[in-house]
C-alpha positions in Angstrom: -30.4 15.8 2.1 -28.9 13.5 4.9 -26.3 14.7 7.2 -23.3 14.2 5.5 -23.2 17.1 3.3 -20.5 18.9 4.9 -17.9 16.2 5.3 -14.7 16.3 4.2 -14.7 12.6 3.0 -15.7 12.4 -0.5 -17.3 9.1 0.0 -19.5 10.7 2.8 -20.3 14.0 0.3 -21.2 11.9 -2.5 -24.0 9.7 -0.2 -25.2 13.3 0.9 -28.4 13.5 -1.5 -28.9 9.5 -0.7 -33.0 9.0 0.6 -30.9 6.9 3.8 -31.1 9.3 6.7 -26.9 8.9 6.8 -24.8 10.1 9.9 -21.3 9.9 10.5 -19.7 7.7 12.8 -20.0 9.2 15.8 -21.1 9.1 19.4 -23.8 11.1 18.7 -25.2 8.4 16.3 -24.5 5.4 18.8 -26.0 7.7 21.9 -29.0 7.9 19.7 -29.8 4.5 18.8 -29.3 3.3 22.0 -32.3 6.0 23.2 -34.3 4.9 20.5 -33.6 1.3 20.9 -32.7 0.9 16.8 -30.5 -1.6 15.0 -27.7 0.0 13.8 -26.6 -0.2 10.1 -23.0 0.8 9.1 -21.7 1.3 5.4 -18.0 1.1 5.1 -16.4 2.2 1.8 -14.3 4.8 -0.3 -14.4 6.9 -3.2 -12.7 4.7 -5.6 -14.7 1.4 -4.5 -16.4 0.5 -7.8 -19.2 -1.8 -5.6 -19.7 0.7 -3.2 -21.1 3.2 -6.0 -22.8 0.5 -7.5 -24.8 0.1 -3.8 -25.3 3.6 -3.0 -27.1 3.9 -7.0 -28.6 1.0 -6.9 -29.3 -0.1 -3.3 -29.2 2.7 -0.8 -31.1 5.5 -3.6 -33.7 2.5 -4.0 -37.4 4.8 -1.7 -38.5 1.4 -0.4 -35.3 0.5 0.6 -34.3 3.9 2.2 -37.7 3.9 4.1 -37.2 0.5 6.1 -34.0 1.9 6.9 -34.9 5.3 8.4 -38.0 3.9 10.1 -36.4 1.3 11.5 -31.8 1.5 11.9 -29.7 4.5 12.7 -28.1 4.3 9.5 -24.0 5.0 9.6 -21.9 5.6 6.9 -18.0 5.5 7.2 -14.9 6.2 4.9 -12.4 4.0 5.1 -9.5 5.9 4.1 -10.5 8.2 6.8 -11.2 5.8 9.5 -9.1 2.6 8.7 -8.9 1.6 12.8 -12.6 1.5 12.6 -13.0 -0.3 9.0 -10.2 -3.0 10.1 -12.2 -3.8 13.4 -15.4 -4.2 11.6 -13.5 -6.0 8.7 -12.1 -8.7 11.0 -15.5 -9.4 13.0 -17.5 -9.3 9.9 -15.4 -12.1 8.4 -15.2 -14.1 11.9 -19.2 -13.8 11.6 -19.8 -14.5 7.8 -16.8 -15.4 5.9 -16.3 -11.6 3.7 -14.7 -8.7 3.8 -13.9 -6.2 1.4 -16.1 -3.6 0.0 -18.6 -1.9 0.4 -18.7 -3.3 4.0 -22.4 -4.2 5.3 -22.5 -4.3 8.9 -25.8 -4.8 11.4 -25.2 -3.9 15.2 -27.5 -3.8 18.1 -28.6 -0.4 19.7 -25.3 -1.4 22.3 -23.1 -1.3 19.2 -22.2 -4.9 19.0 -22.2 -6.6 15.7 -24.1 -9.5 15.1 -24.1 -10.0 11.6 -21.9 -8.7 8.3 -21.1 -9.2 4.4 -20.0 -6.8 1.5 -22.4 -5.9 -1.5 -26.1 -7.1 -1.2 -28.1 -6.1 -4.6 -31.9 -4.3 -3.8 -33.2 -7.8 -4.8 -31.9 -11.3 -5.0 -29.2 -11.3 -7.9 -25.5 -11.4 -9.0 -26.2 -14.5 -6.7 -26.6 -12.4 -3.8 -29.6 -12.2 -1.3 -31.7 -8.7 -2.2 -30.8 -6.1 0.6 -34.5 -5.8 1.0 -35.6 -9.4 2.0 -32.3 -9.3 4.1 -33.5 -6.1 6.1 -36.9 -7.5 6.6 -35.5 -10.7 7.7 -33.4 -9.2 10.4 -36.2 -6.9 11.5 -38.1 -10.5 12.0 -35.7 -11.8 14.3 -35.1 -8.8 16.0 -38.8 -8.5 17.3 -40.1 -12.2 17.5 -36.2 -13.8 18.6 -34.3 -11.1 19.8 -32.0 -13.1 22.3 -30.3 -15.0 19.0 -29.4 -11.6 18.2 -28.0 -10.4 21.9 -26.1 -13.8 22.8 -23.9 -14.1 19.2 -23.2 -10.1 19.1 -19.6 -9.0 18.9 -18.5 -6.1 20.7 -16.1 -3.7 19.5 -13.8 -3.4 22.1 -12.5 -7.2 21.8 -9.3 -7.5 21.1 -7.7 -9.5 18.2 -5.9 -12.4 19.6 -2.2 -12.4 19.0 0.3 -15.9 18.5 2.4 -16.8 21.2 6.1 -15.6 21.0 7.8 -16.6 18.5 11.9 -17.1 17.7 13.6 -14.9 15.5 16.2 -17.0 13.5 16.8 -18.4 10.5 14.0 -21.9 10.7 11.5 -18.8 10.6 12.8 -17.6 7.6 12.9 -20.9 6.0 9.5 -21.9 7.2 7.6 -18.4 6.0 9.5 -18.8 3.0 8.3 -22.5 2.0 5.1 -21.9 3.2 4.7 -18.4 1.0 6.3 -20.8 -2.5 3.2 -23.4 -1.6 0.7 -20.7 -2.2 2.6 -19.2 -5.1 1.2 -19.5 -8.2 3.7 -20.9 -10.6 1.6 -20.5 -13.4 0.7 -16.6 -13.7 2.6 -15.3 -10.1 1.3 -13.6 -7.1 -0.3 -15.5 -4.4 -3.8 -17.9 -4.5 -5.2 -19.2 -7.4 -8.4 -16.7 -7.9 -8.7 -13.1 -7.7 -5.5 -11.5 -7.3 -4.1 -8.7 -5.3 -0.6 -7.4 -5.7 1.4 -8.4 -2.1 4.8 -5.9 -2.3 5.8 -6.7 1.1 5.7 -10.1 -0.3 7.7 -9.2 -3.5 10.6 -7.8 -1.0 10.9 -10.6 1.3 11.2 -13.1 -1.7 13.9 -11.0 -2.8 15.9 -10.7 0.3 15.1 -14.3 0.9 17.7 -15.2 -2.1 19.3 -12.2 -0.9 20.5 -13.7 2.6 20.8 -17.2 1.7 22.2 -17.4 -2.4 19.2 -19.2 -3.5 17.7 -18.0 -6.5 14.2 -19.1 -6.0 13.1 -16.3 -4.0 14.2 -13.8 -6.5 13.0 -15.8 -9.6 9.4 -16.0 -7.6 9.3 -12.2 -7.2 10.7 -11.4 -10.9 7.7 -13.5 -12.5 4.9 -11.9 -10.4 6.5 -8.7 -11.2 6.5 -9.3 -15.2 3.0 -11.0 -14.9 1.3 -7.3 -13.5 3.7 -5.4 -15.3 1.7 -7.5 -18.8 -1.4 -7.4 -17.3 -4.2 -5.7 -17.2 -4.3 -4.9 -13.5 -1.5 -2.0 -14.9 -2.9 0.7 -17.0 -0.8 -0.3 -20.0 -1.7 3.4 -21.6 -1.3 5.9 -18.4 0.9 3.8 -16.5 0.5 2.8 -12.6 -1.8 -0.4 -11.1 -5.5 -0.8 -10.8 -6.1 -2.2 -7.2 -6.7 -6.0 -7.8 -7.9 -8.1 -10.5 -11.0 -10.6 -10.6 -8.7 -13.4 -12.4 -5.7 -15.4 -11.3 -4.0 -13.9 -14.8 -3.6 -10.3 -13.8 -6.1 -9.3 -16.7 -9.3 -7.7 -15.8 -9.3 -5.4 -13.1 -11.5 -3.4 -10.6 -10.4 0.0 -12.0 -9.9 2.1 -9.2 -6.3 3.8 -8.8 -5.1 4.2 -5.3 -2.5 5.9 -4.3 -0.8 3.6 -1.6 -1.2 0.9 -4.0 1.0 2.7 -6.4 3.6 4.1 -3.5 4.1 0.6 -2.7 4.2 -0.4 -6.3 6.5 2.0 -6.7 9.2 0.7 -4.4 8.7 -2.5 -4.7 9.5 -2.1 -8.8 12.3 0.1 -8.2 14.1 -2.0 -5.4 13.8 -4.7 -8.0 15.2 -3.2 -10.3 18.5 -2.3 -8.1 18.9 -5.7 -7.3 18.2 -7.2 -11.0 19.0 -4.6 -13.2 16.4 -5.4 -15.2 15.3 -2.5 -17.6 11.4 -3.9 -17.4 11.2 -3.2 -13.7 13.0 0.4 -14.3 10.1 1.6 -16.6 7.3 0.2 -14.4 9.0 2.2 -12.1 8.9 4.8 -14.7 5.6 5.0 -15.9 3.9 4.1 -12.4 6.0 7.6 -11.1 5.1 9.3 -14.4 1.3 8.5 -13.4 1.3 9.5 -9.7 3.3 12.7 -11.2 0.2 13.5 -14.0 -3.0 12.4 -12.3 -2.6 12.6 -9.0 0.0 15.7 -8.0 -1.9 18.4 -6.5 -1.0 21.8 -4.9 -0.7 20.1 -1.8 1.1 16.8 -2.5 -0.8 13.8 -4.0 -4.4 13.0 -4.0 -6.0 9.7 -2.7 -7.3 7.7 -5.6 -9.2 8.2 -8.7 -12.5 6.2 -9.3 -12.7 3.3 -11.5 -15.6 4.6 -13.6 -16.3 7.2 -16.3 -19.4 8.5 -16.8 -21.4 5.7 -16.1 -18.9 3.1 -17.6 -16.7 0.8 -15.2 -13.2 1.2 -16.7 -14.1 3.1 -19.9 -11.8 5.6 -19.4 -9.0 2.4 -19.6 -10.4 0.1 -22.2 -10.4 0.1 -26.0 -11.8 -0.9 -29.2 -10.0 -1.6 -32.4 -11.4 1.2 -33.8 -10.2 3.4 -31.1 -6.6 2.2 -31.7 -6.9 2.9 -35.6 -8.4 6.1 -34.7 -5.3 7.0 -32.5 -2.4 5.4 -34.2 -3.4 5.2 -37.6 -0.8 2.9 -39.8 0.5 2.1 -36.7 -3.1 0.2 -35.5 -2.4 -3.3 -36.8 0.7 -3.7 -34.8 -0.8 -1.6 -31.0 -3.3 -4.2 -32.1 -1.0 -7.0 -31.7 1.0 -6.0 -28.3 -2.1 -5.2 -26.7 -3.5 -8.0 -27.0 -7.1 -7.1 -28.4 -7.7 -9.9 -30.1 -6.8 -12.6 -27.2 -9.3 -13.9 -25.6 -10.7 -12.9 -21.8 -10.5 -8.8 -20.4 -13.9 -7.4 -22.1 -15.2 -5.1 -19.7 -18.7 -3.5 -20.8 -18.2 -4.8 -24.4 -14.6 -3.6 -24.2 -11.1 -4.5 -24.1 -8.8 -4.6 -21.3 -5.1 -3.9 -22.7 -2.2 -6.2 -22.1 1.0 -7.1 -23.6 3.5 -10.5 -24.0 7.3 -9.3 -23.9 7.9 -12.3 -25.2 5.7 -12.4 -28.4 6.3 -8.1 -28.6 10.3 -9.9 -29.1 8.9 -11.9 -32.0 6.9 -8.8 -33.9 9.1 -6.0 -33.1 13.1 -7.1 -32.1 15.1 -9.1 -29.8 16.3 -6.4 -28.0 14.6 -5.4 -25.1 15.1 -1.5 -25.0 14.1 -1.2 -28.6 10.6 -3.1 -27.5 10.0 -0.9 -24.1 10.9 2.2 -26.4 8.1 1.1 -29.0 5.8 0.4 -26.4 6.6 3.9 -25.2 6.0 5.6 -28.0 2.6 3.5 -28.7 1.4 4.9 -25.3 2.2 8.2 -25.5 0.2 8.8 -28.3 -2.7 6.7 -27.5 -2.7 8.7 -24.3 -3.0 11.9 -25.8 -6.0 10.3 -27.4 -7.4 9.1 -24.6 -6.8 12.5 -22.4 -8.5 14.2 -25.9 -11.8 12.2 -26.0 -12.4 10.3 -22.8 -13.5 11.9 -19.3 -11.4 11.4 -16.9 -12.7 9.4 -13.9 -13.7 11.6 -10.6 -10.2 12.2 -8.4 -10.8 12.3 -4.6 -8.0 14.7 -4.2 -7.8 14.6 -0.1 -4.2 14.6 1.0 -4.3 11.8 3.3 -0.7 11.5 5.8 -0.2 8.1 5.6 -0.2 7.4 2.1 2.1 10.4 1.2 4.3 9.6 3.3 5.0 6.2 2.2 5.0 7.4 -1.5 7.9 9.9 -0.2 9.7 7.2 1.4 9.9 6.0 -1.5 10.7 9.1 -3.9 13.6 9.8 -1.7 15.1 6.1 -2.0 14.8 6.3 -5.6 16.1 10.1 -5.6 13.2 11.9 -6.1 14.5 14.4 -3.7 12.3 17.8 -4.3 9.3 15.2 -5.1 9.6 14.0 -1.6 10.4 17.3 0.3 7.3 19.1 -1.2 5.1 16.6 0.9 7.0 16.6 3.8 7.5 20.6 3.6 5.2 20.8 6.9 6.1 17.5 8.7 6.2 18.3 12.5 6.2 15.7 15.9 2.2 16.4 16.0 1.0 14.2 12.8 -2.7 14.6 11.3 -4.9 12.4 9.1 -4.9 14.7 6.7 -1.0 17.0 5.2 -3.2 20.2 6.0 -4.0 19.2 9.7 -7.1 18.2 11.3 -7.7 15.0 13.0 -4.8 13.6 15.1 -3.0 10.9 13.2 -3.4 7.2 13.7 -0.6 4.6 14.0 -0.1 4.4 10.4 0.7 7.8 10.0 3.3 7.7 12.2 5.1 5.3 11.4 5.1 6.4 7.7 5.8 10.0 9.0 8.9 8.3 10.9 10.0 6.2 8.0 9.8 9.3 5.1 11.7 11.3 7.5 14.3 9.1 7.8 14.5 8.5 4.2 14.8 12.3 4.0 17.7 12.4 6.2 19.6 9.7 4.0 19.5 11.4 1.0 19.7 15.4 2.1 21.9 14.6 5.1 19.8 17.8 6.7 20.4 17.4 10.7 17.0 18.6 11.2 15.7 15.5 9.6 17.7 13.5 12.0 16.1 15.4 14.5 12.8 14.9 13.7 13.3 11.4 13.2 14.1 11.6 17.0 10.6 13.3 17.7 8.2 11.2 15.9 10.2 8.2 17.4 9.3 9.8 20.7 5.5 10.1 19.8 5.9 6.6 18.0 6.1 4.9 21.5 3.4 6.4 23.0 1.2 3.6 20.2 3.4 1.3 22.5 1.4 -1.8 23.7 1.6 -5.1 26.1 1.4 -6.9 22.1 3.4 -4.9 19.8 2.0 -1.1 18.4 -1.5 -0.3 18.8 -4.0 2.8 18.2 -5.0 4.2 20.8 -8.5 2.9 21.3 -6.6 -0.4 22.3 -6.9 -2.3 18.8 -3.7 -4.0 17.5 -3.1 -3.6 14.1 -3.9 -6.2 12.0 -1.3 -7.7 9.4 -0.3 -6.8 5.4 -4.1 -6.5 3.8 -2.4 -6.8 1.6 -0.9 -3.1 2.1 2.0 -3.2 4.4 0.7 -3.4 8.0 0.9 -0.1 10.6 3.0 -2.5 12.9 5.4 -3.5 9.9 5.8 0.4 9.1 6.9 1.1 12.5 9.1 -2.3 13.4 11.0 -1.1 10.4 11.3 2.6 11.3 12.5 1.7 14.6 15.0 -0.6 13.4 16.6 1.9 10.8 16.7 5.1 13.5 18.5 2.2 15.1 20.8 2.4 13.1 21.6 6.3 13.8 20.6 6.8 17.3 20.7 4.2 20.5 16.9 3.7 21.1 15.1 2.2 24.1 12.7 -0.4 22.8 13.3 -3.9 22.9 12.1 -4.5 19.1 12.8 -8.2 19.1 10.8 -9.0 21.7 8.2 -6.7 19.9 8.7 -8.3 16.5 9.1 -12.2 17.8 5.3 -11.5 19.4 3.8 -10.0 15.8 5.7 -12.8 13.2 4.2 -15.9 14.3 0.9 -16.0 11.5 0.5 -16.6 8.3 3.4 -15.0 6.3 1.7 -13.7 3.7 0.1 -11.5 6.4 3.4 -10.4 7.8 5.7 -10.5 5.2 6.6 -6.9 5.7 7.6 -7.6 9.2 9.2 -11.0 8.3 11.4 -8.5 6.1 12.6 -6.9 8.8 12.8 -10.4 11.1 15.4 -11.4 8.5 17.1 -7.9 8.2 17.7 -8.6 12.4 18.8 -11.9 11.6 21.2 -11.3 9.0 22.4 -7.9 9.5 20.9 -4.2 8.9 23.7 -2.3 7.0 24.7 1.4 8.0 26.9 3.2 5.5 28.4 6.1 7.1 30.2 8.4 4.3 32.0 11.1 5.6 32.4 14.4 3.5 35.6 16.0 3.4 34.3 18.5 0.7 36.7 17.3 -1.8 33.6 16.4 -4.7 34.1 12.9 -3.7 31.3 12.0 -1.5 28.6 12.3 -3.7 29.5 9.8 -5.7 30.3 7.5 -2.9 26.5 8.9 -1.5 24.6 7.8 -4.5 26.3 4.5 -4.9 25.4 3.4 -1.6 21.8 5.0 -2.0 21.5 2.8 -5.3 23.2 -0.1 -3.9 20.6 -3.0 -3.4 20.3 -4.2 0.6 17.2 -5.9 2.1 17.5 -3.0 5.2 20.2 -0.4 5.2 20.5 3.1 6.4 22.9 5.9 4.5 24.6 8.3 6.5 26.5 11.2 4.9 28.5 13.5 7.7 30.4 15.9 8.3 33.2 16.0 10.5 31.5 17.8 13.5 28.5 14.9 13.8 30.8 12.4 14.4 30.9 12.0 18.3 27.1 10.4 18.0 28.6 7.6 16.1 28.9 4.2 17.7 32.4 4.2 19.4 33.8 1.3 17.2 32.8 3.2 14.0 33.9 6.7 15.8 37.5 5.3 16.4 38.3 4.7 12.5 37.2 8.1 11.4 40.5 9.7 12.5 42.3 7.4 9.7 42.5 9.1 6.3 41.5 12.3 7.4 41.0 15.0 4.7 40.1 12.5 2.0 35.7 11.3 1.6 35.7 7.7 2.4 32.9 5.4 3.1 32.4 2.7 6.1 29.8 -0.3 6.0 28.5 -1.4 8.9 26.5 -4.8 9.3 26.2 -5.6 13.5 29.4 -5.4 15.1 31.8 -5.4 11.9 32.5 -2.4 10.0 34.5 -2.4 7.2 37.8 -0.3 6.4 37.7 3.0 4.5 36.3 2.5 1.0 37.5 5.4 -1.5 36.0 3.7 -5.2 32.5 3.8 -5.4 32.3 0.5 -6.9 33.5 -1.0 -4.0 30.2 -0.1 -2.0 28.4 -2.7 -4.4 30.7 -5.2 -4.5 30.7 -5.0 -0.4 27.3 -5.0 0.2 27.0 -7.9 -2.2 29.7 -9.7 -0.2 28.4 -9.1 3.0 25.4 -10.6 1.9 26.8 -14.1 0.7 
């Protein structure tokens, strides 16, 4: 047994009975291969990496392997999901050096810790195309002894800093330009981004939508509704249990890596339901559904929400998700021939381990079933209900890291409280203070990222509860936000600058957008233009979650301010405006004795109409005048956005 048996990181635990003499990142490691004068050898991955596992069985447990290792590297092995500033350093010098990234992460350092050399899976011998981790460590070990200066002179350290753009303009040509520049690498044929593997890219999604949003062209929000149809058919969403597999090895969404994670599924999440406020479109409303139904079934603990759940099942990469024929006829019975059908089992492409990946065709489901699309989505429903009862019944469930991590919680109660998932929400925020940890239960202090999402639930949580000691909260964090402050936009505080969307939204894009909605409700003292103009100026689908908020600036953050008389009439007025599609708006319901911290122009109306719950939108300097109907809010909004 290595010394990683008492970790709290899953990843770490599950490497403890590995032949590698593991340690955890640490100064204590670094100290000591700099006394013994070793190569150092880092492992970065997670729980629900499906390569990662396949290393550690195949590669790392290989004795011959293992020995070269101990006799010769201080051998490192890291979790991303607990140490994401340290896995996005090593990500972006690894692929400066060698081209990858992803994971597992394989990364060679000299005793000094600088990294000379990098890559991602290597098999124990040459296959899978790949050069056999054992010729590669003997090969290095060569250099190292008889050339050891090629190694010194092209090492990397750590502490460099990732070069930022210059400053940028925010105004509409950078909109424009991010925009045409984001269609170019859209594919038209299947959606999402790039023509290969695909990853979802919500941020991307969003800013599509407010794209045709701010300006009346359609395109953006045409883009966004076929990537958006294309996951929800495909195979990279569990078509049975509901919510998204991380990424998928094909440019047609079909066959995924199977892992489940939840910030994939909290962005998911919102970037389904925000669709669906501004389309109406019942096929967006039950991905929402069924991705919330998942999170609510697999992954709810006593806590709040684990992390992920793996992508195999005893042994078998996606057999808890994939199916035969036989399975179906076995679960549906008469029903069989037409699951059959929908699910596309007889199409060609998706066979995992000699087994089918499920998808469906809306279209061709309109052909067998009915033109109407609720009666199709309630089939479907049905169908998958019962096929996950069989599934639950006669398949193990793959291994749940159930670690409470901060950051991702808190973005998946962002979320729950703009789509009204209010006691969802409040049970992970239940012990949110100023101080914020990796972890909901405490521990190590939090990074960047968990800030900013801390910042941004809270927030949320004030919009929908109106509870003052939300707002007051949100005013702590912000405090605590700005201490991340750098010369470059937010940073951790080793010094690194966060990079861009990876494709999850970026830790600088979570607290732009934080910043810019407590904006909205208190008079704050950072100049987040000039921040933002410095951070925009890459490639967009990079920083399409700050671009987001670069257009929000440019075309006007609404603030609806309702103010409740206690006549039953607010509420109403409340939820419209909370269910109202707006690229960036903040909801404010008050009472009477909050108003003096309103902005003066705003404070001034509030006298009018007195004793009657009334509404006021604000977008810049312009509010509007008191709105009574509910249905006005909508049409308003819309207006303002034209």
């Amino acid at each position: 047994m290595n010394g990683l048996a008492n970790s709290e990181s899953l990843y770490l635990r599950e490497a403890s009975n590995q032949p590698v003499n593991w340690l955890p990142w640490s100064k204590d490691a670094f100290e000591k291969a700099k006394k013994e004068n070793k190569l150092i050898l880092v492992d970065v991955g997670a729980a629900w990496c499906h390569w990662c596992h396949v290393m550690d069985e195949e590669t790392y447990s290989n004795q011959e392997i293992a020995k070269i290792i101990n006799e010769n590297f201080i051998a490192i092995k890291v979790d991303r999901d607990e140490m994401p500033e340290v896995d996005r350093k090593l990500q972006l010098i690894v692929s400066e050096i060698s081209g990858e990234s992803g994971w597992p992460l394989t990364v060679f350092m000299t005793p000094e810790g600088n990294v000379f050399f990098g890559g991602t899976f290597f098999p124990p011998e040459d296959s899978y195309g790949r050069i056999g981790f054992k010729r590669l460590l003997n090969e290095i070990l060569r250099i190292w002894n008889t050339e050891r200066d090629k190694i010194l002179n092209s090492a990397i350290p750590l502490s460099i800093k990732v070069k930022t753009e210059n400053e940028g303009q925010l105004n509409k040509d950078l909109i424009e330009s991010s925009f045409s520049l984001l269609t170019s690498a859209y594919d038209l044929e299947y959606g999402g981004l790039g023509k290969s593997m695909k990853f979802p890219h919500p941020k991307v999604d969003e800013f599509m939508l407010a794209y045709s949003a701010w300006t009346g062209d359609d395109l953006g929000k045409k883009l966004n509704n076929f990537t958006l149809i294309k996951m929800f058919e495909g195979g990279i969403f569990d078509q049975v249990g509901g919510g998204f597999h991380r990424y998928t090895t094909d440019r047609e969404w079909i066959t995924p890596h199977f892992e489940k994670l939840l910030i994939d599924n909290a962005e998911l999440l919102e970037d389904y339901y925000v669709t669906y406020l501004a389309t109406g479109k019942v096929e967006f409303l039950e991905a929402y559904n069924l991705t919330y139904e998942f999170i609510k079934r697999d992954l709810e603990n006593s806590i709040a929400f684990s992390n992920s759940i793996d992508a195999d099942s005893d042994g078998i990469e996606g057999g808890y998700y994939t199916w035969t024929e036989e399975e179906i006829k076995d679960a549906l019975g008469q029903e069989a021939e037409l699951a059959i059908k929908l699910f596309g089992l007889r199409k060609e492409g998706g066979v995992v381990e000699g087994r089918k990946v499920l998808r469906v065709d809306l279209a061709e489901a309109k052909k067998l079933i009915n033109t109407d699309i609720n009666i199709i989505l309630q089939k479907l429903r049905d169908l998958r209900r019962r096929m996950l009862e069989y599934r639950q019944k006669n398949r193990k469930m793959p291994r749940v890291d159930t670690n409470s991590y901060s950051y991702p919680n808190y973005r998946l109660a962002e979320v729950l409280f703009q789509s009204l998932k209010i006691d969802d929400g409040l049970k992970i925020i239940k012990n949110l203070t100023p101080t914020v940890s990796r972890r909901l239960t405490g521990g190590k202090e939090g990074l960047l990222e968990d800030y900013a999402s801390a910042l941004l639930a809270s927030i949320s949580a004030y919009e929908v509860t109106a509870d003052e000691r939300y707002y007051s909260l949100s005013l702590e964090l912000y405090n605590k936000l700005k201490d991340f402050l750098g010369a470059d936009g937010f940073e951790e505080p080793n010094g690194e600058l966060p990079y861009g969307d990876m494709p999850n939204e970026s830790a600088n894009s979570l607290a732009v957008r934080g910043i810019l909605k407590l904006s909205m409700l208190y008079k704050i003292d950072i100049e987040i233009e000039k921040i933002l103009s410095k951070l925009v100026n890459s490639d967009p689908s990079f920083v399409s979650g700050l671009l987001l908020s670069a257009g929000s600036i440019i075309n006007g953050i609404a603030h609806v301010v309702i103010v409740d008389e206690k006549d039953d009439k607010a509420e109403d007025l409340h939820k419209e405006a909370m269910t109202t599609y707006y690229p960036l708006k903040v909801v404010e319901k008050i009472s009477d004795d909050i108003k003096d911290r309103l902005d003066s122009t705003l404070r001034s109306m509030l006298n009018d109409n007195r004793g009657k719950s009334r509404a006021y939108i604000c977008i810049g300097n312009t509010c509007s005048m008191p709105i009574f109907d509910k249905e006005k809010i909508k049409l308003l909004l819309k207006t303002k956005l034209s």
